[in-house]
BALOBA-1460 file (C-alpha; in Angstrom, 3 decimals):
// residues 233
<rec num="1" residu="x" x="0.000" y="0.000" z="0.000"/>
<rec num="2" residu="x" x="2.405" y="2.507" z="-0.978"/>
<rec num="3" residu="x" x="1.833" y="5.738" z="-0.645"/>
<rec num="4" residu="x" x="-0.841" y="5.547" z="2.640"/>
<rec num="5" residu="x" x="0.629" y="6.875" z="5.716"/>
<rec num="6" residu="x" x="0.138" y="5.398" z="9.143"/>
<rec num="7" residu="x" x="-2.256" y="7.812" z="11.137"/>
<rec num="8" residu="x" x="-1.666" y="7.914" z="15.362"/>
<rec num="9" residu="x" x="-4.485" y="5.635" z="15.609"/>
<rec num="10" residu="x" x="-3.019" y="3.130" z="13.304"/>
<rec num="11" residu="x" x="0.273" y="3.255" z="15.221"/>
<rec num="12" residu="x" x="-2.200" y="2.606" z="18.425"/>
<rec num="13" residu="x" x="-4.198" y="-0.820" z="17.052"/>
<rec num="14" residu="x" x="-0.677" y="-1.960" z="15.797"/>
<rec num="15" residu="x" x="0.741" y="-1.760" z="19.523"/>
<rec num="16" residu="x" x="-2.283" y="-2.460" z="21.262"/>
<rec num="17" residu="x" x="-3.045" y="-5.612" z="19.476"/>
<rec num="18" residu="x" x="0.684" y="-6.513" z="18.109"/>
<rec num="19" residu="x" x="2.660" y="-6.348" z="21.645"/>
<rec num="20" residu="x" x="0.189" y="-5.250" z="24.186"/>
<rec num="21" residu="x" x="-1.975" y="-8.206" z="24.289"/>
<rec num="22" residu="x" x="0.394" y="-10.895" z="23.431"/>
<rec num="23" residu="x" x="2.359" y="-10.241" z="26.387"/>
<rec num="24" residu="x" x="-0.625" y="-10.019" z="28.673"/>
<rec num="25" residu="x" x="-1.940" y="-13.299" z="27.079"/>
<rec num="26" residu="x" x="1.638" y="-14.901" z="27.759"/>
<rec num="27" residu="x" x="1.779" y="-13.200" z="31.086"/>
<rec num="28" residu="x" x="-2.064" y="-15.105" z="31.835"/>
<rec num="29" residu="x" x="-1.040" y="-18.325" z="30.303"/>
<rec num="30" residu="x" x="2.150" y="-19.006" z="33.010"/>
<rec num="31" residu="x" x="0.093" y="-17.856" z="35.854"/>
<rec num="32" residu="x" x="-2.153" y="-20.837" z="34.817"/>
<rec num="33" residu="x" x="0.650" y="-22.810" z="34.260"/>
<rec num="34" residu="x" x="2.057" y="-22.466" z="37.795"/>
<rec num="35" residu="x" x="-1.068" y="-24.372" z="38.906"/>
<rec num="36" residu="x" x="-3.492" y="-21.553" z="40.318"/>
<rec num="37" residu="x" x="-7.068" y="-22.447" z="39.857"/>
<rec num="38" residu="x" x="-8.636" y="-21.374" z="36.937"/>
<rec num="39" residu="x" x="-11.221" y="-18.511" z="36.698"/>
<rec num="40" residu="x" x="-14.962" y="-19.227" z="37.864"/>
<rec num="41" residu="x" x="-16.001" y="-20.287" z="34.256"/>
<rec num="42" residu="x" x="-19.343" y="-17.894" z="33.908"/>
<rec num="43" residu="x" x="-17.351" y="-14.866" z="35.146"/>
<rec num="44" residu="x" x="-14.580" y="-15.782" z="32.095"/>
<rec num="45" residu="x" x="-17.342" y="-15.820" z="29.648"/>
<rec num="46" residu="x" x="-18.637" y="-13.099" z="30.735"/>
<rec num="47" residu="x" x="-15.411" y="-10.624" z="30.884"/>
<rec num="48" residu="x" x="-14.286" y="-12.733" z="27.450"/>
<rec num="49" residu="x" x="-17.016" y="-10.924" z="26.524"/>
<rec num="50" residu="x" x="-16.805" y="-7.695" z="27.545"/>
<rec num="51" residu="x" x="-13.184" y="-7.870" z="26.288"/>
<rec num="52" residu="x" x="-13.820" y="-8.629" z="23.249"/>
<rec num="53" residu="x" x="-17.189" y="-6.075" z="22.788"/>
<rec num="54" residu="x" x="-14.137" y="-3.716" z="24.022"/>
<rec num="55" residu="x" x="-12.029" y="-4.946" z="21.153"/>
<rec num="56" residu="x" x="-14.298" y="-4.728" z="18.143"/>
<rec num="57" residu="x" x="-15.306" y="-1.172" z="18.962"/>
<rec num="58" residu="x" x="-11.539" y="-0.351" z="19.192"/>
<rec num="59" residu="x" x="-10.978" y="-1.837" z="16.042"/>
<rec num="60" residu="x" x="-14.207" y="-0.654" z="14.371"/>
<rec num="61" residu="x" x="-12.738" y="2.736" z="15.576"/>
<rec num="62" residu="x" x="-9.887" y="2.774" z="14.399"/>
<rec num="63" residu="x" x="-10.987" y="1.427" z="10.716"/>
<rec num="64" residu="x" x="-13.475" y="4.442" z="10.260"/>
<rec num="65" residu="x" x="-10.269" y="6.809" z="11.207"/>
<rec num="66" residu="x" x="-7.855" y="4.847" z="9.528"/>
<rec num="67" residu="x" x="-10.390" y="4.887" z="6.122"/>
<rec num="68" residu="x" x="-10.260" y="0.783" z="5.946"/>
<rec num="69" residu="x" x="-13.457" y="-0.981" z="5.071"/>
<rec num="70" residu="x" x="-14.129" y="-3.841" z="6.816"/>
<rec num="71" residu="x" x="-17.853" y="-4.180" z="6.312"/>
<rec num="72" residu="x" x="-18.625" y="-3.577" z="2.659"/>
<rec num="73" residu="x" x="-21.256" y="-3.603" z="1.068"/>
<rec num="74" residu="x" x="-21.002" y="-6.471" z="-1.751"/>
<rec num="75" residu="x" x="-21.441" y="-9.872" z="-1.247"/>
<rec num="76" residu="x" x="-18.413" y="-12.490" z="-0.547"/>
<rec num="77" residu="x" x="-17.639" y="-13.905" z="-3.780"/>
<rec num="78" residu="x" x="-18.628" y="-17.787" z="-4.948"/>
<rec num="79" residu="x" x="-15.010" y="-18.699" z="-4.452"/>
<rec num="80" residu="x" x="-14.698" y="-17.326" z="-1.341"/>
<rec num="81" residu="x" x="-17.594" y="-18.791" z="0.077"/>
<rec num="82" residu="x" x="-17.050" y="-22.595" z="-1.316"/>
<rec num="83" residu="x" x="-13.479" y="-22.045" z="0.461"/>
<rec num="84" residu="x" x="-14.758" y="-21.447" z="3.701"/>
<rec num="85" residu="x" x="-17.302" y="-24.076" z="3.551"/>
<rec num="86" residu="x" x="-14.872" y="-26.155" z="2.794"/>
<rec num="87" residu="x" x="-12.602" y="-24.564" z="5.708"/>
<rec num="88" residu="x" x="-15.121" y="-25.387" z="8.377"/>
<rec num="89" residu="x" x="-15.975" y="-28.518" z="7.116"/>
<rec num="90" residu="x" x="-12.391" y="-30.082" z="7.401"/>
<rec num="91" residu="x" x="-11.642" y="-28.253" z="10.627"/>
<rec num="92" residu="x" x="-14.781" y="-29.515" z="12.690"/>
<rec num="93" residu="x" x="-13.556" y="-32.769" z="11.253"/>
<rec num="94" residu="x" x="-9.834" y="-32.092" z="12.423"/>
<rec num="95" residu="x" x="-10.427" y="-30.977" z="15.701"/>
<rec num="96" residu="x" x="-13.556" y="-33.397" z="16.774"/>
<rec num="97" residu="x" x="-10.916" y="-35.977" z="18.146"/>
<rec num="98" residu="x" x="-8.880" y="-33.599" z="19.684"/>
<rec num="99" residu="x" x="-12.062" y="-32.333" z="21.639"/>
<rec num="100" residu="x" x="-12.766" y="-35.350" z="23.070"/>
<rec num="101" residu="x" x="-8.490" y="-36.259" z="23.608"/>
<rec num="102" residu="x" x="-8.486" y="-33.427" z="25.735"/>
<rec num="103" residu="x" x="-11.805" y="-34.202" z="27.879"/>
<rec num="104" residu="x" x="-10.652" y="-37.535" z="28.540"/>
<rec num="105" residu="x" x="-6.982" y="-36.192" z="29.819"/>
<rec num="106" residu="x" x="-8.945" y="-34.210" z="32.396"/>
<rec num="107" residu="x" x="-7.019" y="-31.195" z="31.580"/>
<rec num="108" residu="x" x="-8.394" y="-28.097" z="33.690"/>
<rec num="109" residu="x" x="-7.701" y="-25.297" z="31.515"/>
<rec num="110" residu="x" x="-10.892" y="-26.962" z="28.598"/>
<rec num="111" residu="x" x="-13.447" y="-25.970" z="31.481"/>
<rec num="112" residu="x" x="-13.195" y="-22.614" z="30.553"/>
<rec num="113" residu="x" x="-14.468" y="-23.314" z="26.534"/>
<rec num="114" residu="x" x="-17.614" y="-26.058" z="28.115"/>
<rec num="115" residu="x" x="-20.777" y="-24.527" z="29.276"/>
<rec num="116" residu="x" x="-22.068" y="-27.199" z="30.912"/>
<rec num="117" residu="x" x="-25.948" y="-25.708" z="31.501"/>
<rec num="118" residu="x" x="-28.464" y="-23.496" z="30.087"/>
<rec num="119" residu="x" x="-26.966" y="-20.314" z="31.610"/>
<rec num="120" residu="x" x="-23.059" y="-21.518" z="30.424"/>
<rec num="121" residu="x" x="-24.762" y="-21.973" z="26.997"/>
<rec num="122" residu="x" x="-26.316" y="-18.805" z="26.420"/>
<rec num="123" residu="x" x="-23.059" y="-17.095" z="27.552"/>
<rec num="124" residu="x" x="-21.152" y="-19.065" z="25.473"/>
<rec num="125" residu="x" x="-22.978" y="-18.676" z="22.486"/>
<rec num="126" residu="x" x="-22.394" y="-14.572" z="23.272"/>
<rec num="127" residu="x" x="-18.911" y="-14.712" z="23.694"/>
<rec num="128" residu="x" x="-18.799" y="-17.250" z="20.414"/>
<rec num="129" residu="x" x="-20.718" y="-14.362" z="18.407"/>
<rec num="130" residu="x" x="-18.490" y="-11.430" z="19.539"/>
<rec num="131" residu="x" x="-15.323" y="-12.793" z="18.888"/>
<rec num="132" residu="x" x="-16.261" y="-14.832" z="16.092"/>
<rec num="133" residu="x" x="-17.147" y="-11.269" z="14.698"/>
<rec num="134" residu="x" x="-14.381" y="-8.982" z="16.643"/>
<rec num="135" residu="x" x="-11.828" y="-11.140" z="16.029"/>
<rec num="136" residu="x" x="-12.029" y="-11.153" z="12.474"/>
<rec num="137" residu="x" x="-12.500" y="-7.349" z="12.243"/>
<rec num="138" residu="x" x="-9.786" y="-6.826" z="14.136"/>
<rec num="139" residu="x" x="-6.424" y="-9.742" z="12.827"/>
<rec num="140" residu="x" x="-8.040" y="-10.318" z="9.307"/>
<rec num="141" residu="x" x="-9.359" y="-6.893" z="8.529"/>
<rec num="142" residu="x" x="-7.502" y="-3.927" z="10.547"/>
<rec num="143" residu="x" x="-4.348" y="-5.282" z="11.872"/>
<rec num="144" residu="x" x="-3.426" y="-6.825" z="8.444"/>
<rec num="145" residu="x" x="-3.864" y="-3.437" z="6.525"/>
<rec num="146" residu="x" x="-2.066" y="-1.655" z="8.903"/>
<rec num="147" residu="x" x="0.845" y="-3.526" z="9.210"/>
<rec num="148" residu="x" x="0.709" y="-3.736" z="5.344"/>
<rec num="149" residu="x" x="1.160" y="-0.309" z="5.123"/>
<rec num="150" residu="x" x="4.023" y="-0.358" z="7.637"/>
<rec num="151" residu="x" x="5.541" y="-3.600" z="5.766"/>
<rec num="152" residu="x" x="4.678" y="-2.606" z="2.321"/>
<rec num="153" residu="x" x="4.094" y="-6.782" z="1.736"/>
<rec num="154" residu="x" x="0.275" y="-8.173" z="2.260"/>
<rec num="155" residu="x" x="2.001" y="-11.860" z="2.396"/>
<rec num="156" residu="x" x="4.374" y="-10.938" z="4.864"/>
<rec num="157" residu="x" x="1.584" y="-8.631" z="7.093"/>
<rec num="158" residu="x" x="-0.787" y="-12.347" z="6.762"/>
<rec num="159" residu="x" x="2.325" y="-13.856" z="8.293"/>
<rec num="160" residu="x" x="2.752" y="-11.384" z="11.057"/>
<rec num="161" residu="x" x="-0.811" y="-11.579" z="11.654"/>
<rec num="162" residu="x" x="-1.344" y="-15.132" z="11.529"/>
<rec num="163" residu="x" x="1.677" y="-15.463" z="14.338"/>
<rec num="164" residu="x" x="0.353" y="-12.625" z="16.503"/>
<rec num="165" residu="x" x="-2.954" y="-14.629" z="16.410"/>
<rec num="166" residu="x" x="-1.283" y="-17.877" z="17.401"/>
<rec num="167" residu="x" x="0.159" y="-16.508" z="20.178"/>
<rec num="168" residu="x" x="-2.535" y="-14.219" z="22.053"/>
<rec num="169" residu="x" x="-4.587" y="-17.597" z="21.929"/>
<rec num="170" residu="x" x="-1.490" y="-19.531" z="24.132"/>
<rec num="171" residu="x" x="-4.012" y="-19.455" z="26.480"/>
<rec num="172" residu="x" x="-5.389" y="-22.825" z="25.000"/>
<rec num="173" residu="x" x="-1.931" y="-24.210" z="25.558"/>
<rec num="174" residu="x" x="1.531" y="-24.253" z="23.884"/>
<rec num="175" residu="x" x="0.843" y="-26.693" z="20.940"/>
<rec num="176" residu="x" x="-2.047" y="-25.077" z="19.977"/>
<rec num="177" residu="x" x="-0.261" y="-21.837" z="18.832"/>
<rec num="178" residu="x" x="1.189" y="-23.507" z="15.663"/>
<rec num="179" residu="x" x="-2.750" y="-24.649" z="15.092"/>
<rec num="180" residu="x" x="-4.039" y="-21.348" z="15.367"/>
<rec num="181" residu="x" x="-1.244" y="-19.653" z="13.145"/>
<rec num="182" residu="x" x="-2.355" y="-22.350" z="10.417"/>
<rec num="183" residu="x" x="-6.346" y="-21.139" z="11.103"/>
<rec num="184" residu="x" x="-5.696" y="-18.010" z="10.799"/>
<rec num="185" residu="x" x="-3.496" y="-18.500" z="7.682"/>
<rec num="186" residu="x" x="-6.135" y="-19.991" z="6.034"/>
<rec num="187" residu="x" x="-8.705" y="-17.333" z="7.002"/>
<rec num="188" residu="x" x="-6.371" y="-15.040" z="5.329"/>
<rec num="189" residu="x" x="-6.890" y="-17.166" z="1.995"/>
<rec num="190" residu="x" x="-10.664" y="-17.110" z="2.669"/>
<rec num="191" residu="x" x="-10.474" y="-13.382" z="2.802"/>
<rec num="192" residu="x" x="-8.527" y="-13.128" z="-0.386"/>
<rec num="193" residu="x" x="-10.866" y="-15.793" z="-2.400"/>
<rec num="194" residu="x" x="-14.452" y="-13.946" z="-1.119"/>
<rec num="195" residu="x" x="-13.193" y="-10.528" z="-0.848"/>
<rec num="196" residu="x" x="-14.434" y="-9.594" z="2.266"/>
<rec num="197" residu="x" x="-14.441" y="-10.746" z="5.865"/>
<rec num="198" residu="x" x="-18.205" y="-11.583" z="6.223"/>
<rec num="199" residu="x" x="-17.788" y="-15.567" z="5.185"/>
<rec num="200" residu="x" x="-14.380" y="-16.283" z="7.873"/>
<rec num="201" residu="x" x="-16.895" y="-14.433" z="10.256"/>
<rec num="202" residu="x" x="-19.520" y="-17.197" z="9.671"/>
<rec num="203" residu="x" x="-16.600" y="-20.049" z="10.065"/>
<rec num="204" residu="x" x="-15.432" y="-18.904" z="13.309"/>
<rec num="205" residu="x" x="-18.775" y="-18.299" z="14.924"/>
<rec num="206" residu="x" x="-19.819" y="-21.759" z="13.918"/>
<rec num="207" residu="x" x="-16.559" y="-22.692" z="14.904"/>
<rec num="208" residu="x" x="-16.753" y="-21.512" z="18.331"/>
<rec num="209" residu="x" x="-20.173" y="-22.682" z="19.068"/>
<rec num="210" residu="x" x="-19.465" y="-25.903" z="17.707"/>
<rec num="211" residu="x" x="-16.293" y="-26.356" z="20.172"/>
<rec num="212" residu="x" x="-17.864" y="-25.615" z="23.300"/>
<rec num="213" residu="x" x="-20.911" y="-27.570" z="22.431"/>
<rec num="214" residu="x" x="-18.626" y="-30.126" z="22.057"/>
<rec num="215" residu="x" x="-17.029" y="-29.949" z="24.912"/>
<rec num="216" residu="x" x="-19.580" y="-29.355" z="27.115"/>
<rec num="217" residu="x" x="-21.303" y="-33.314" z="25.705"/>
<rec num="218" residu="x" x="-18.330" y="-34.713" z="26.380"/>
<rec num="219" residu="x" x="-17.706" y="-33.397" z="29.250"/>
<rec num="220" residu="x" x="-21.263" y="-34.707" z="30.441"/>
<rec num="221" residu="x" x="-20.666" y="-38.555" z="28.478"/>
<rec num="222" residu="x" x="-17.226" y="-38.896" z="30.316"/>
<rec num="223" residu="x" x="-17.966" y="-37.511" z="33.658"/>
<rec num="224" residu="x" x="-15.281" y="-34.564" z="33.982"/>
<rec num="225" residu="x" x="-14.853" y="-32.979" z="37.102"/>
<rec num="226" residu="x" x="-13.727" y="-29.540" z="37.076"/>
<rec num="227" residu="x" x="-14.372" y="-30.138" z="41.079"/>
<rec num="228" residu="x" x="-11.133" y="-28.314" z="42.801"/>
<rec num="229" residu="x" x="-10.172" y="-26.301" z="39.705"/>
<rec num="230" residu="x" x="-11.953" y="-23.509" z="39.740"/>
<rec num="231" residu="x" x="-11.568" y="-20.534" z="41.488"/>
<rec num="232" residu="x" x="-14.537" y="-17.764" z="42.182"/>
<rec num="233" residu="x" x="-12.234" y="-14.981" z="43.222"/>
């Protein structure tokens, strides 16, 4: 994007989202490492989603300021939308056994993506919405056309972006950073094919939801116990 300058509030999104939050993320993810109980699971979905309502009006900000469009108004193109079908398709497929790996290890830290009742549910399907929507805005539509501008390279800014999105989701764990960097990589290619964000939004909303639905039946057919885990404070 030669010749568009970076405004102050591009320079802001690019730290915010490009050093802020991965260190906080790494900073969370060894405090749960070090064994302290996780958070009380309805008060993470709800700040999850109060952080990332916080996130997509930053980001929706800065767009209008910075003149990107993320929401136009056209329709994704056939391509686009085939690719992402195909997208979900082969990642529910993936990631269905993996689910169900990590209920049956009893690992503490998938409590906080299984709503296990009604209430969980309804959270969960807010929190799946918002970043689903938020997160898309912000990685695949804002932070990549920023730091293409600063780069001057849209493959190398998908790269940055697709790392940077690995790593504020080390939260999930350390192997699943090189998963999410792949994800995100092929959002980018989603984005590319349909033109605009509207069909990667679709994939990881159904995405989401689909994941903590799962997790919550499993955790119901194999009996885990987040009993001792959880902290309320």
């Amino acid at each position: 994007m030669d010749g568009v300058e970076m405004g102050p509030f591009g320079w802001f999104h690019l730290i915010c989202f490009g050093v802020y939050l991965p260190v906080a993320v790494l900073r969370s993810r060894r405090q749960l490492a070090s064994g302290r109980p996780i958070p009380w699971v309805r008060q993470y979905f709800r700040s999850g989603a109060v952080a990332q309502l916080l996130f997509l009006m930053i980001s929706l900000g800065v767009a209008r300021l910075e003149w990107i469009d993320v929401l136009p108004r056209r329709l994704p193109r056939p391509a686009g939308v085939f690719a992402g079908a195909v997208m979900l398709a082969v990642l529910i497929a993936v990631m269905r056994r993996r689910w169900r790996r990590n209920v049956e290890r009893g690992l503490p830290i998938v409590r906080m993506f299984m709503p296990r009742d009604r209430a969980e549910r309804a959270q969960w399907i807010t929190l799946s919405a918002l970043a689903g929507v938020g997160e898309e805005i912000t990685w695949r539509g804002v932070q990549f056309v920023l730091l293409w501008r600063l780069v001057g390279d849209p493959i190398l800014s998908a790269v940055m972006c697709a790392t940077l999105f690995g790593v504020v989701h080390a939260v999930q764990g350390w192997r699943s950073i090189p998963i999410f960097i792949m994800i995100a990589g092929a959002c980018h290619v989603v984005v590319w094919l349909s033109g605009s964000l509207y069909v990667v939004m679709v994939v990881h909303v159904v995405y989401d939801l689909t994941a903590g639905l799962a997790y919550g039946r499993h955790g119901r057919e194999l009996g885990y116990d987040a009993g001792g885990i959880e902290s309320r404070t």
